[in-house]
VOLUMVEX-28643 format. One record per residue (C-alpha): residue in three letters; x, y, z. Coordinates in Angstrom, 2 decimals. Example, Ala and Ser with C-alpha at 12.3 -4.5 7.8 and 13.67 -1.06 7.14 Angstrom:
% residues 2
PT code    east   north      up
PT  Ala   12.30   -4.50    7.80
PT  Ser   13.67   -1.06    7.14
This chain:
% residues 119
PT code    east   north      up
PT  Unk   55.57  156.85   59.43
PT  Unk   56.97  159.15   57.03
PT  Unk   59.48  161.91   58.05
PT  Unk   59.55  165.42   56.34
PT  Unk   62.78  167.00   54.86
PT  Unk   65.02  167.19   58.24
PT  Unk   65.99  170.78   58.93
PT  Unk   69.62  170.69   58.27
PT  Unk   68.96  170.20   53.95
PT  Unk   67.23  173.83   54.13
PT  Unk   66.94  174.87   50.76
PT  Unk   68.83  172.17   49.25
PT  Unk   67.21  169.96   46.62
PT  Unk   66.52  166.70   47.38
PT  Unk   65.62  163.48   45.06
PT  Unk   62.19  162.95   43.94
PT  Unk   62.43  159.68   45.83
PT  Unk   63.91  161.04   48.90
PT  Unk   63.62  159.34   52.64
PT  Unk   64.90  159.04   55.75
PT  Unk   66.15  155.52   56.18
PT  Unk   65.72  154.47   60.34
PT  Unk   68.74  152.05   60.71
PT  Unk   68.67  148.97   62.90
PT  Unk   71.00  148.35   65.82
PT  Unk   73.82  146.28   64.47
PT  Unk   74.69  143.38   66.47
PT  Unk   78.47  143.02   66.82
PT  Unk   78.12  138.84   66.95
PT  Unk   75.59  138.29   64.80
PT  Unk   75.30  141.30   62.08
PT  Unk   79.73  140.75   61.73
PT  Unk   81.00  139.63   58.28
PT  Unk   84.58  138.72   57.77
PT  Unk   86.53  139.95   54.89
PT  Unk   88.22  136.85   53.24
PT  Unk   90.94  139.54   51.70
PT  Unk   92.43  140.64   55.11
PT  Unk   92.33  141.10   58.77
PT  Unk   93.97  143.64   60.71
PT  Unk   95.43  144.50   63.50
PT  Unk   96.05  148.18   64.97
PT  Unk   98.44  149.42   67.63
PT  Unk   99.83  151.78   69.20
PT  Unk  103.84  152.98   69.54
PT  Unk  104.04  155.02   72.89
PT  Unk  107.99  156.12   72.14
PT  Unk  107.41  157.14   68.53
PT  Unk  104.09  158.62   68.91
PT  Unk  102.72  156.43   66.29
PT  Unk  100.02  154.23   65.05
PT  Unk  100.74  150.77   63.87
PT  Unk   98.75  148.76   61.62
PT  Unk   99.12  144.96   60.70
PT  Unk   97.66  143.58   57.11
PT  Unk   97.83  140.11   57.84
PT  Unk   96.03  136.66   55.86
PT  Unk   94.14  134.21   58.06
PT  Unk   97.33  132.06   57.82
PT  Unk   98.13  134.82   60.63
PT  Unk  101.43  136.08   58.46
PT  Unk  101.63  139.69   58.89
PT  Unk  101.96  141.08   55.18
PT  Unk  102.73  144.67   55.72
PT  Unk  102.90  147.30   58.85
PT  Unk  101.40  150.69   57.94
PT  Unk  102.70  153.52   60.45
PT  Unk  101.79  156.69   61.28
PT  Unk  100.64  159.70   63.16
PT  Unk   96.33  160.34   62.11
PT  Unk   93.71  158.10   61.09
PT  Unk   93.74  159.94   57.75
PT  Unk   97.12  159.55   57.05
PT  Unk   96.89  155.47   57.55
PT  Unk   93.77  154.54   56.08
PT  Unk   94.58  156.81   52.99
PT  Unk   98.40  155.05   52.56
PT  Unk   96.62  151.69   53.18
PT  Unk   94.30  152.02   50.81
PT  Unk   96.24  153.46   48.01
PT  Unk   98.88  150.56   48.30
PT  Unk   95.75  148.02   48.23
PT  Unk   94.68  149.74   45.25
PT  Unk   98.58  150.17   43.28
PT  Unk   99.73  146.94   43.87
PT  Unk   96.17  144.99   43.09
PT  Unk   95.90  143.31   46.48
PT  Unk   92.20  143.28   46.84
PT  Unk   92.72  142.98   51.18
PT  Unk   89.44  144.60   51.11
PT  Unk   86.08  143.38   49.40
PT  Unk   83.71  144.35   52.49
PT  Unk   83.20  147.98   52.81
PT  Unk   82.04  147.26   56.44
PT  Unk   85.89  146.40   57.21
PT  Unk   86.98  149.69   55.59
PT  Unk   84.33  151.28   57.65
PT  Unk   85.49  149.58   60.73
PT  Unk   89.34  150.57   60.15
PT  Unk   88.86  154.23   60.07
PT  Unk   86.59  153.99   62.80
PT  Unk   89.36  152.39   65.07
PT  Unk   92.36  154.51   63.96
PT  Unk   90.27  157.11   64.96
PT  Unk   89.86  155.91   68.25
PT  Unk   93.40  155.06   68.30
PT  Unk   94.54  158.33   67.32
PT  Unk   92.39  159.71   70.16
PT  Unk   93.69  157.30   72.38
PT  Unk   97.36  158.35   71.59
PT  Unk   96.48  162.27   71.85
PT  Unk   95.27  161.76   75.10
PT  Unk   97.92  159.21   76.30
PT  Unk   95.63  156.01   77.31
PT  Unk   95.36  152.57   76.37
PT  Unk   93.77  151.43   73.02
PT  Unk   91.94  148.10   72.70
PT  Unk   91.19  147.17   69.28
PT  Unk   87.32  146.13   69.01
């Protein structure tokens, strides 16, 4: 079934070959894909207000600890340093996805001063 321009794009122009993509629901289990470059882990630091992320390899060494205050302010510094010093941590843009997506809801968590569980 074919969907007409959605309201919001107004008078904008859209592409000749234009659509509205339906997504499927993703399956946590079975849709997942590991990145072989990284894995992370995110926390949070109650008496310094801040956010805490590990880069570690699936030896389980923790490479680097990112901190700080917003989601922004992380994933930008994280990626930046993956990108300077060549360390190619991430090759699925799912996982990049999925990081900003948590230290969002970490950031949110530490605004409003309850627990964060890492998904």
């Amino acid at each position: 079934m074919a969907i007409d321009k959605p309201a919001w794009v107004k008078d904008k122009k859209v592409a000749d070959d234009f659509e509205v993509i339906r997504t499927k629901p993703y399956d946590d289990y079975k849709d997942h894909r590991n990145d072989d470059g990284c894995y992370t882990l995110i926390r949070i630091y109650w008496d310094t207000h801040e956010i805490g992320v590990g880069i570690c390899d699936y030896k389980h060494t923790i490479l680097k600890e990112f901190r700080g205050k917003r989601a922004q302010d992380l994933y930008v510094e994280i990626f930046k340093f993956n990108d300077q010093h060549s360390k190619n941590w991430f090759k699925v843009l799912d996982h990049a996805a999925y990081i900003g997506k948590e230290l969002k809801k970490a950031e949110i968590c530490l605004a409003l001063g309850v627990e964060y569980v890492q998904e």
